[in-house]
Structure formats: structure tokens, C-alpha cells
Backbone atoms as SQL, in Angstrom:
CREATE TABLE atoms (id INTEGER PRIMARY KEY, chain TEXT, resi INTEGER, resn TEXT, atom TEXT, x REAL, y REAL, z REAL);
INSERT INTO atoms VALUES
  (1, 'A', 1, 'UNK', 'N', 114.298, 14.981, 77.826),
  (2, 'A', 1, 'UNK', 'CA', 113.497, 16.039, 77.232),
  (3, 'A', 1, 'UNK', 'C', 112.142, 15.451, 76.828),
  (4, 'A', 2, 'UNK', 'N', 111.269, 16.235, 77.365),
  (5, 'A', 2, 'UNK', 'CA', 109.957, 15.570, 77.069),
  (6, 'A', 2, 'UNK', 'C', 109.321, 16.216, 75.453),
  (7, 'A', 3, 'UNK', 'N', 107.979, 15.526, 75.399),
  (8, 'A', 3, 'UNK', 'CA', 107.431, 16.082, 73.847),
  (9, 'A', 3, 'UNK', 'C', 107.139, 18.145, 74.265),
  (10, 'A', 4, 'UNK', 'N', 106.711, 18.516, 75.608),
  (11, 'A', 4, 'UNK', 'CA', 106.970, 19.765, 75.562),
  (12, 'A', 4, 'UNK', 'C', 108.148, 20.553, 74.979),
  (13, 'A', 5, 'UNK', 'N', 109.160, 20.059, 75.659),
  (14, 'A', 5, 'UNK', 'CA', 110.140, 21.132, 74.806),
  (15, 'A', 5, 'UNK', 'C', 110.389, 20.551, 73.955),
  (16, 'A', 6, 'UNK', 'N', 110.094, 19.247, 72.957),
  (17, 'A', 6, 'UNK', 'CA', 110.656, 19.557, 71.586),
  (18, 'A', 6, 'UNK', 'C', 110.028, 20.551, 71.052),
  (19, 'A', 7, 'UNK', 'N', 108.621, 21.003, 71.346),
  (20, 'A', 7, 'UNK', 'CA', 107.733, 21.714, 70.140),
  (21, 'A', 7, 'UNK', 'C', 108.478, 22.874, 70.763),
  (22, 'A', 8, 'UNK', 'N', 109.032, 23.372, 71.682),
  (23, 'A', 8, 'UNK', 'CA', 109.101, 24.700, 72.077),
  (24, 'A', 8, 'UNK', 'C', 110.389, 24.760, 71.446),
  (25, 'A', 9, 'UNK', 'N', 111.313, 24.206, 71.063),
  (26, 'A', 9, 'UNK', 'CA', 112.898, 24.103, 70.406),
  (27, 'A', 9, 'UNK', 'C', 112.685, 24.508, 68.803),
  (28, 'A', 10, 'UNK', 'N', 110.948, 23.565, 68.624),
  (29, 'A', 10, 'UNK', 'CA', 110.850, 23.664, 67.199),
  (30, 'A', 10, 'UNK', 'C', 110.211, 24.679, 66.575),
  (31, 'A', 11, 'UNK', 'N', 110.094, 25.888, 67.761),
  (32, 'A', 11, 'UNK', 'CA', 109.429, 27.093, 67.269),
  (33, 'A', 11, 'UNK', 'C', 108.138, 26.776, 67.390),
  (34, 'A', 12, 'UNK', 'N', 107.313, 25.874, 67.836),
  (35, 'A', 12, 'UNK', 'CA', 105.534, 25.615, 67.487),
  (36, 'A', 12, 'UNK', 'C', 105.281, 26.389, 68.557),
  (37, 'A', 13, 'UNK', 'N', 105.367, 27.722, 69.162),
  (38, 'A', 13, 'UNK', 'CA', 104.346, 28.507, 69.435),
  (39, 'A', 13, 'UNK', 'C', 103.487, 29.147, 68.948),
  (40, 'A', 14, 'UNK', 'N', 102.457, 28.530, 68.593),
  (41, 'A', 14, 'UNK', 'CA', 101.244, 29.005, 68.252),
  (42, 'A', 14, 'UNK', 'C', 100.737, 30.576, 68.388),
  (43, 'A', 15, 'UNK', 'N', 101.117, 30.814, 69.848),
  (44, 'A', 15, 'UNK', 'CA', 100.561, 31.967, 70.870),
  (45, 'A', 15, 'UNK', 'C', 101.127, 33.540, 69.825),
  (46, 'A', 16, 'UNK', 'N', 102.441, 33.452, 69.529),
  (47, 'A', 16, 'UNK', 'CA', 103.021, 34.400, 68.882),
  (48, 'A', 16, 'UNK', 'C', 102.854, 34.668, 67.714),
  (49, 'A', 17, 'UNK', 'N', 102.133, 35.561, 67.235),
  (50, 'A', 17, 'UNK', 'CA', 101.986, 36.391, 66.101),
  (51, 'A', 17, 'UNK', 'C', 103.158, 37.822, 65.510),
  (52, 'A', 18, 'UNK', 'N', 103.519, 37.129, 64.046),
  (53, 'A', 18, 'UNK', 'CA', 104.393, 38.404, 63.798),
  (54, 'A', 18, 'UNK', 'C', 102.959, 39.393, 63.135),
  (55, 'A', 19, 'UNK', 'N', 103.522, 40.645, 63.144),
  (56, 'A', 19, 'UNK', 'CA', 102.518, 41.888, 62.592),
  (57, 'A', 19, 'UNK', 'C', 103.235, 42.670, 61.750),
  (58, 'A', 20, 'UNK', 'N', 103.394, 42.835, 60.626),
  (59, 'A', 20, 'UNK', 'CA', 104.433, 43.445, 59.392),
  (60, 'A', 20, 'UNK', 'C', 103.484, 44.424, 58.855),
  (61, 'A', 21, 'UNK', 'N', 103.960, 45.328, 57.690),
  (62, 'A', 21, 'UNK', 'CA', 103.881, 46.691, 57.677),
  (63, 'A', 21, 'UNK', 'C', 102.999, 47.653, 58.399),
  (64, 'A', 22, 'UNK', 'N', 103.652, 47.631, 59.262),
  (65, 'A', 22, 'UNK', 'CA', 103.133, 48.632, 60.190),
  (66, 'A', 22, 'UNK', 'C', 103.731, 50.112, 60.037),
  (67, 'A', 23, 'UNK', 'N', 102.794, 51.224, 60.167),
  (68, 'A', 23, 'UNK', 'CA', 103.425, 52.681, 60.235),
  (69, 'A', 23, 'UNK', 'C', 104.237, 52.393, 60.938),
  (70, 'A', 24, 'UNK', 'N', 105.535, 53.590, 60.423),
  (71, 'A', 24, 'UNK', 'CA', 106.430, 53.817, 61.796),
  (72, 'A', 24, 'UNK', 'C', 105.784, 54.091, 63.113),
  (73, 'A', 25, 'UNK', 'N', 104.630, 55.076, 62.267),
  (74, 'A', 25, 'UNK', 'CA', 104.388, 55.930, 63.652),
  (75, 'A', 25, 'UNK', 'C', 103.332, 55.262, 64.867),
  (76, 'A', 26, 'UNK', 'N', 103.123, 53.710, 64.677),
  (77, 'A', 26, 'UNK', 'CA', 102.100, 52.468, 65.361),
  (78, 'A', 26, 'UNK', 'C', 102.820, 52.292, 67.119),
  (79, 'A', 27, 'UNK', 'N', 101.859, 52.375, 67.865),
  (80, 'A', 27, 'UNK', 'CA', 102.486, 52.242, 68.983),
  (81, 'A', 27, 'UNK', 'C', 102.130, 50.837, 69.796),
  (82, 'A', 28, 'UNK', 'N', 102.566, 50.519, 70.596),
  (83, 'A', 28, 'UNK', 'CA', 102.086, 49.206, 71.247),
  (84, 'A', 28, 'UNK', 'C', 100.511, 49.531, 71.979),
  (85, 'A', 29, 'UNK', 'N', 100.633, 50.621, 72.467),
  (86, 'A', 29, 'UNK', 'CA', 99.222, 50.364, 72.675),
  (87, 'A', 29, 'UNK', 'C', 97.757, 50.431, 71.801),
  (88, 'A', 30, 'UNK', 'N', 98.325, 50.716, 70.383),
  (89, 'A', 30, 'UNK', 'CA', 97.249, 50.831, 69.339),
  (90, 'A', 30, 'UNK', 'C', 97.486, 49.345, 68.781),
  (91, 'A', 31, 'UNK', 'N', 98.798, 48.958, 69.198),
  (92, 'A', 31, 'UNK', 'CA', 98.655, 47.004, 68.682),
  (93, 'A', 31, 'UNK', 'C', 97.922, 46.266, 69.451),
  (94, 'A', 32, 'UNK', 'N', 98.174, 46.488, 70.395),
  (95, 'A', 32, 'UNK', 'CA', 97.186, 45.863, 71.404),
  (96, 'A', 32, 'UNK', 'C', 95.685, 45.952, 71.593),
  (97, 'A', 33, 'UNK', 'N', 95.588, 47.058, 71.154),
  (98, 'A', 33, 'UNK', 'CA', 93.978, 47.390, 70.751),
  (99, 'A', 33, 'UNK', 'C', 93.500, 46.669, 69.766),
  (100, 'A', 34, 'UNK', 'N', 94.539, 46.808, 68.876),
  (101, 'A', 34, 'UNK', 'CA', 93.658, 46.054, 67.397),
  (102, 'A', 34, 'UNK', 'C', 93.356, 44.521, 67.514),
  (103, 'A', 35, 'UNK', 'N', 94.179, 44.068, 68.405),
  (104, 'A', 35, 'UNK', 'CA', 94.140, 42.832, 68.604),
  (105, 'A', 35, 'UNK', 'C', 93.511, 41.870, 69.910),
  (106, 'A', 36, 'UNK', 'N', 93.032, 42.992, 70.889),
  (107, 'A', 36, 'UNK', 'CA', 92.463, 42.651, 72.184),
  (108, 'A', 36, 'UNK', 'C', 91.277, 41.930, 71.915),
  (109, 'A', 37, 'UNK', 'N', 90.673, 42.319, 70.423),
  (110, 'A', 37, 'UNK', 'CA', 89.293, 41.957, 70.624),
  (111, 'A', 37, 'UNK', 'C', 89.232, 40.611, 70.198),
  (112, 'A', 38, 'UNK', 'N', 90.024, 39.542, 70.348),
  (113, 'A', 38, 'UNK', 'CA', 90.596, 38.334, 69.972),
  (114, 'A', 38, 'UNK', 'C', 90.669, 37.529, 70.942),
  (115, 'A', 39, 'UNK', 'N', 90.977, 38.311, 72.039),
  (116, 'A', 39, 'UNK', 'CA', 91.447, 37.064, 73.018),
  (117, 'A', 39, 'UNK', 'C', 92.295, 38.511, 74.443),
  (118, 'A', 40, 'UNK', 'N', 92.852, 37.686, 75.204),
  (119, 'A', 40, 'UNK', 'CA', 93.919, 38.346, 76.149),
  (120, 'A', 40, 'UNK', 'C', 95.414, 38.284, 75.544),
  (121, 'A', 41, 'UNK', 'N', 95.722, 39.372, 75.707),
  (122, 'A', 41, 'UNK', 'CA', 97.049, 39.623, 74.911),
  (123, 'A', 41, 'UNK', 'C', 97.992, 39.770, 76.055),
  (124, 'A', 42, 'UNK', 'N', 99.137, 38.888, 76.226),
  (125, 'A', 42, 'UNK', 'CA', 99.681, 38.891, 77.049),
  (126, 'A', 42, 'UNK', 'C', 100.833, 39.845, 76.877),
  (127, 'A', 43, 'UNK', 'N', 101.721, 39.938, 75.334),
  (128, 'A', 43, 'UNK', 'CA', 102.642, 40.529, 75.645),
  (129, 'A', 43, 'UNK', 'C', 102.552, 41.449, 73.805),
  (130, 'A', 44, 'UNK', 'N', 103.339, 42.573, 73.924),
  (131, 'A', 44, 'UNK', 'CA', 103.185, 43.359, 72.220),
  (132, 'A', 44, 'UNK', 'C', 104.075, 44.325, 72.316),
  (133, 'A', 45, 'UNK', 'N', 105.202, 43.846, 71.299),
  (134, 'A', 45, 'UNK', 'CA', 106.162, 44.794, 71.142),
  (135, 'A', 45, 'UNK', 'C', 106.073, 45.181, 69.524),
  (136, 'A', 46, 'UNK', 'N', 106.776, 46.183, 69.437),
  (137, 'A', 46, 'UNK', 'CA', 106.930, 46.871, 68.019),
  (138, 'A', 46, 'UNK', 'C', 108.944, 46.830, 68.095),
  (139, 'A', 47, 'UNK', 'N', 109.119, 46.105, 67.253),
  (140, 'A', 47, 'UNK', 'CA', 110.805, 46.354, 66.788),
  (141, 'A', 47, 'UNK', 'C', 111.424, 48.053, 66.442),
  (142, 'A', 48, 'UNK', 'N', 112.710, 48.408, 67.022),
  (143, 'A', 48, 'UNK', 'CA', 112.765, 49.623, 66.926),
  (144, 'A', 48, 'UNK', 'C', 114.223, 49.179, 66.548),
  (145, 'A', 49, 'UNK', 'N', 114.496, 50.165, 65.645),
  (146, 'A', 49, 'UNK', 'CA', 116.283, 50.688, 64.850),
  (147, 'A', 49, 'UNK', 'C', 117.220, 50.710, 66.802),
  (148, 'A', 50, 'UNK', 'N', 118.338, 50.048, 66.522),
  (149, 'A', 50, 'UNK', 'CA', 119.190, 50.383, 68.268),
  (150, 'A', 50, 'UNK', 'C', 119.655, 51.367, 67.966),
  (151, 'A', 51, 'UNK', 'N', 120.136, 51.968, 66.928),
  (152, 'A', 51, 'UNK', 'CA', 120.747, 53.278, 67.017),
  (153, 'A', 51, 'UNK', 'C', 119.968, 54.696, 66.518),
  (154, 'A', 52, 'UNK', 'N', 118.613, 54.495, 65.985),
  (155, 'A', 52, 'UNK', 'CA', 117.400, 55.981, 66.054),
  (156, 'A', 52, 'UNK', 'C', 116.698, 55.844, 67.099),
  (157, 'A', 53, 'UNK', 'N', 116.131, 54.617, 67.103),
  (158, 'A', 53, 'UNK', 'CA', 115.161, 54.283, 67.976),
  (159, 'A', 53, 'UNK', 'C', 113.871, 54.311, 66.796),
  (160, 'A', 54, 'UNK', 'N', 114.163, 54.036, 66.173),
  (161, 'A', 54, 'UNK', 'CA', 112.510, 54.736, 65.132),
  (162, 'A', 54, 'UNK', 'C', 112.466, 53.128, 64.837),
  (163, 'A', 55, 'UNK', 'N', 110.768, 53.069, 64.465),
  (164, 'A', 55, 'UNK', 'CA', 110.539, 51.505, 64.305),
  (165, 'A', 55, 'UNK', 'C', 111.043, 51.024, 63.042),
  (166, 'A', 56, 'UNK', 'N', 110.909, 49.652, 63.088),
  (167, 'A', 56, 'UNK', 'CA', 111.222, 49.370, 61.507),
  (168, 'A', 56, 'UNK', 'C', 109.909, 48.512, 61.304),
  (169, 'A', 57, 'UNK', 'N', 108.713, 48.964, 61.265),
  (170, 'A', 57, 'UNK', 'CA', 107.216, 48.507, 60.700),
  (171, 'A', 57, 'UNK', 'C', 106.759, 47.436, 60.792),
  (172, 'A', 58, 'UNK', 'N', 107.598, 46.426, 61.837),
  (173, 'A', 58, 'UNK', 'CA', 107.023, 45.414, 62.070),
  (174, 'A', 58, 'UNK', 'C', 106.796, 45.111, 64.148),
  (175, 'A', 59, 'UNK', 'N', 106.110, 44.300, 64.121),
  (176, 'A', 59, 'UNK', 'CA', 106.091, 43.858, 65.610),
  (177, 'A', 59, 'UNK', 'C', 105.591, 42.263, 66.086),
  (178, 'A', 60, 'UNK', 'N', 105.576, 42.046, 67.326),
  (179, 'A', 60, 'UNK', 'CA', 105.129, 40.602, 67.640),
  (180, 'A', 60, 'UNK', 'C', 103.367, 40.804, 68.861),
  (181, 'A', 61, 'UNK', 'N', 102.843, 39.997, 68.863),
  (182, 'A', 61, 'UNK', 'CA', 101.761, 39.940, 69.570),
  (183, 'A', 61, 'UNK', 'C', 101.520, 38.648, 70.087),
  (184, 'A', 62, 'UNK', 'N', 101.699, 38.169, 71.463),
  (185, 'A', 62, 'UNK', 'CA', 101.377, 37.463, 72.162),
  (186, 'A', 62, 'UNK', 'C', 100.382, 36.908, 72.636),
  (187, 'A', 63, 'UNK', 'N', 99.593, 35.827, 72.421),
  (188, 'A', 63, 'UNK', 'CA', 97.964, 35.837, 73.430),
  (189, 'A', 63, 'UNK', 'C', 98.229, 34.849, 74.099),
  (190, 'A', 64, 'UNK', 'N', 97.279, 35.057, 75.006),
  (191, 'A', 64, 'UNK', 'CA', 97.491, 33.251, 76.671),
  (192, 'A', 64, 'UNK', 'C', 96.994, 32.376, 75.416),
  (193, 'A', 65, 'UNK', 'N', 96.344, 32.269, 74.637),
  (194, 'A', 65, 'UNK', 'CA', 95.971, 31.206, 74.183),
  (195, 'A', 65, 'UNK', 'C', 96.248, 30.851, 72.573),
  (196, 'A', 66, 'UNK', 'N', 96.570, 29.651, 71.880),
  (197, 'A', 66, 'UNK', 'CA', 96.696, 29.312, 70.711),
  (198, 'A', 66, 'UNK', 'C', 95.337, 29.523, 69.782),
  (199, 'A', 67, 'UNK', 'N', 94.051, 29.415, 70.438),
  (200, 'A', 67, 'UNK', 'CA', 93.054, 29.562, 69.529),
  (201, 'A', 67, 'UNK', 'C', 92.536, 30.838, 69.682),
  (202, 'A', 68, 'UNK', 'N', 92.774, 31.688, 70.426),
  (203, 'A', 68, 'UNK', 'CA', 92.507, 33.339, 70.440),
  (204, 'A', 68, 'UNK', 'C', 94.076, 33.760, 68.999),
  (205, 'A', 69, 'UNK', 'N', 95.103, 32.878, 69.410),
  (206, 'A', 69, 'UNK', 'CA', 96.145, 33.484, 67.688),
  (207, 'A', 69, 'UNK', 'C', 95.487, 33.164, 66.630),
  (208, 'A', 70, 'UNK', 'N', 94.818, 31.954, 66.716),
  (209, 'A', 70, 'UNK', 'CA', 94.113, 31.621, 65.570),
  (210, 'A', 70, 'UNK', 'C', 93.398, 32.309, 64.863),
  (211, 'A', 71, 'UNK', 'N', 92.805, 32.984, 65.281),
  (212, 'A', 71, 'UNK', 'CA', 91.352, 33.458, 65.236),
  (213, 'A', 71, 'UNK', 'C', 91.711, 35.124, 64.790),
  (214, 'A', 72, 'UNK', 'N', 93.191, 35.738, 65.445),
  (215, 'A', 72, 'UNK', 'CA', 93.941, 37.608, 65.244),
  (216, 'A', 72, 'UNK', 'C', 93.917, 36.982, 64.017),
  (217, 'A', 73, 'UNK', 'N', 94.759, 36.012, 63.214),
  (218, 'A', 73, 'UNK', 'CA', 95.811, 35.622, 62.579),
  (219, 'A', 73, 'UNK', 'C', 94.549, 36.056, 61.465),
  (220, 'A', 74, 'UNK', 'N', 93.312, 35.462, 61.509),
  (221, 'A', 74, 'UNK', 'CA', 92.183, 34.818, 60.415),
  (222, 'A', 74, 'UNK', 'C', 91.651, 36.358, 60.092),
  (223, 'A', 75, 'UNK', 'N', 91.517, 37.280, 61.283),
  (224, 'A', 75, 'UNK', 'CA', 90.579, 38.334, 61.403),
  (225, 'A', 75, 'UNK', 'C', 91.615, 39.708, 60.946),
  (226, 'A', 76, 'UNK', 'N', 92.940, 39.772, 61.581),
  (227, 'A', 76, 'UNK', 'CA', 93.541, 40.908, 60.992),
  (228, 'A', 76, 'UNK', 'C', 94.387, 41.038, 59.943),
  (229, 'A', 77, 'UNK', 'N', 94.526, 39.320, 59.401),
  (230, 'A', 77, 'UNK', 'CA', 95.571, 39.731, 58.233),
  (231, 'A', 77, 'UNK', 'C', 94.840, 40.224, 56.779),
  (232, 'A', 78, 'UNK', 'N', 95.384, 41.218, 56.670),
  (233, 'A', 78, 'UNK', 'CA', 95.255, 42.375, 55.296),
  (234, 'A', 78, 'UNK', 'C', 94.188, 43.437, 56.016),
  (235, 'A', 79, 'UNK', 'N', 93.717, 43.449, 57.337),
  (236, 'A', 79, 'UNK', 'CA', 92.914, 44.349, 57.938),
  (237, 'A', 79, 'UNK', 'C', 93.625, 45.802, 58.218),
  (238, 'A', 80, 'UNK', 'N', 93.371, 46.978, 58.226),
  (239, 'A', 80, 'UNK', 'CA', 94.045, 48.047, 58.528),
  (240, 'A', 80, 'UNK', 'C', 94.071, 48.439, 59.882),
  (241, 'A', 81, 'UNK', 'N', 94.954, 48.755, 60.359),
  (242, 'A', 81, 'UNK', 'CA', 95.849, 48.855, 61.719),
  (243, 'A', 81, 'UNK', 'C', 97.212, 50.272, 61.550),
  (244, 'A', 82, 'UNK', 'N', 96.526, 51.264, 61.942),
  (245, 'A', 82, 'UNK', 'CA', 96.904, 52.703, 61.816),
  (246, 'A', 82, 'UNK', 'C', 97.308, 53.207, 60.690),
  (247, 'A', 83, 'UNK', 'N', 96.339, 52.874, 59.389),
  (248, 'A', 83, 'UNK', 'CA', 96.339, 53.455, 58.314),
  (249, 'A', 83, 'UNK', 'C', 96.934, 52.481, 57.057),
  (250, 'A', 84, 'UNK', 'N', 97.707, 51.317, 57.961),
  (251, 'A', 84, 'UNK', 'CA', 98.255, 50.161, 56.784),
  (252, 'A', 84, 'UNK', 'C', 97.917, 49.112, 56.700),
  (253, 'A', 85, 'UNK', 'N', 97.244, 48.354, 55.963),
  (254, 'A', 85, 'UNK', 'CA', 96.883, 47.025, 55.847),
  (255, 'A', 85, 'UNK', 'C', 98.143, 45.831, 56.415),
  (256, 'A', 86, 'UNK', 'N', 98.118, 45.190, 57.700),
  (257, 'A', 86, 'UNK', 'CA', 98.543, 44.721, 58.229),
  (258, 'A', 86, 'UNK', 'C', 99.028, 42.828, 57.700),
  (259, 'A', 87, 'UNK', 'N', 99.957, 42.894, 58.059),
  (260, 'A', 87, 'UNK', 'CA', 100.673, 41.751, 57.238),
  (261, 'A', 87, 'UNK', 'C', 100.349, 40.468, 58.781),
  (262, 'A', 88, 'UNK', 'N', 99.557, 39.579, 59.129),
  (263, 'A', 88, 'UNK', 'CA', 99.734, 38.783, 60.393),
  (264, 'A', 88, 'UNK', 'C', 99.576, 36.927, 60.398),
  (265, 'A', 89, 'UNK', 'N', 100.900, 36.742, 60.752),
  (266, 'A', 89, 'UNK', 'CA', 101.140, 35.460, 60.922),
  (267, 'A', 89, 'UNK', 'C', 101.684, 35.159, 61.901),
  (268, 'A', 90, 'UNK', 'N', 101.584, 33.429, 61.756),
  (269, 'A', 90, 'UNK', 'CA', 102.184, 32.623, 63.087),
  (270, 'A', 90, 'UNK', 'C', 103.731, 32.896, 63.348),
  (271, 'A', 91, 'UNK', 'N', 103.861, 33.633, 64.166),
  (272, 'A', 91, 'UNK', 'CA', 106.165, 34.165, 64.242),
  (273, 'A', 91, 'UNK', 'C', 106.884, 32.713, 64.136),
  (274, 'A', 92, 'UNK', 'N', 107.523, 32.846, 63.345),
  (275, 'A', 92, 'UNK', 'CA', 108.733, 32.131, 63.059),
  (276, 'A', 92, 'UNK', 'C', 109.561, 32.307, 64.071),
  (277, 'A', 93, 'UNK', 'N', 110.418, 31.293, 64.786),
  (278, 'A', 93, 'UNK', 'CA', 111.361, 31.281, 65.533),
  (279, 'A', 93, 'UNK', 'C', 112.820, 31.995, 65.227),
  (280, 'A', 94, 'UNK', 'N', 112.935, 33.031, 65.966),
  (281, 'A', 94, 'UNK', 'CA', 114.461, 34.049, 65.572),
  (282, 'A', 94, 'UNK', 'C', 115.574, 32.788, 65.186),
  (283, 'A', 95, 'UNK', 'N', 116.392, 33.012, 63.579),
  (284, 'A', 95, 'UNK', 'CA', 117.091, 32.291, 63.581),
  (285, 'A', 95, 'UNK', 'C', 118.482, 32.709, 64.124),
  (286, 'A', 96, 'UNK', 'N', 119.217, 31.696, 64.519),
  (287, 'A', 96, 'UNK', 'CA', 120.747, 31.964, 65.163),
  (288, 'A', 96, 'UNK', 'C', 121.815, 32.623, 64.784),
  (289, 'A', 97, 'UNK', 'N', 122.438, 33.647, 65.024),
  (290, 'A', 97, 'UNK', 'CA', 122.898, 34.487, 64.145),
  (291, 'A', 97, 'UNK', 'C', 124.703, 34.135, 64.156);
């Protein structure tokens, strides 16, 4: 195992941004907006309930690059993003359940 995948084992993706209180009613393509002007956003989901389907106010945001996260992370956290001041940090790695 090289020094690549330790950092990738150890969660150090940079690239991934969590995005917390978000309206229910926030869609991926208004996340992606808020955050395009940062960099290229590769990937943006919003977490949804498995059995309503209705969100639960948070989501993740992806960019090709670590210093375009840098830079969402600096510019949108406490910024408003469909009416709620947006919660944005570096994502923590899902722990094992």
C-alpha cells in the first residue's frame, strides 16, 4: 500500500465538502449553483429520508480539485443558500456502522 491510499483510508479527501442546514426544499441543482462559482464541481448530492424520500437538510459537494474546496469551504460557510445560512466543511469519512 502506497502513501496514496493511506490518505484515502484516512478520509483526507480534501475534494469533498459536507453542506448542513439546508431547506428541505434545496435541490442539487441550486447546490451546484451556489458552489460552481468556486471551481468545477464534479459530483452534488442532497441526503434524502429511504422511506419519504424528503431530504434531511444536509448534502455533499464534490470539486476536481482540493484548492477550488478550499476556497467553497472559506466563501460559503454561514453564506445563504435557498434561504438558510449554510453550514460547509471538509466531509468527514462515513463511519462503519
Amino acid at each position: 500500500m502506497d502513501d496514496k491510499d493511506n490518505k484515502a483510508q484516512a478520509g483526507d479527501n480534501q475534494n469533498k465538502l459536507y453542506v448542513g442546514n439546508l431547506s428541505y426544499n434545496t435541490t442539487v441543482d441550486i447546490l451546484k449553483d451556489a458552489f460552481s462559482k468556486f471551481g468545477d464541481v464534479v459530483d452534488a448530492v442532497i441526503i434524502t429520508d429511504k422511506m419519504s424520500g424528503r431530504s434531511k437538510g444536509f448534502g455533499f459537494v464534490e470539486f476536481a480539485k482540493a484548492d477550488d474546496a478550499k476556497k467553497a469551504v472559506e466563501g460559503m460557510n454561514g453564506k445563504e443558500i435557498d434561504g438558510r445560512a449554510a453550514v460547509v466543511n471538509v466531509a468527514r469519512p462515513q463511519r462503519p456502522r
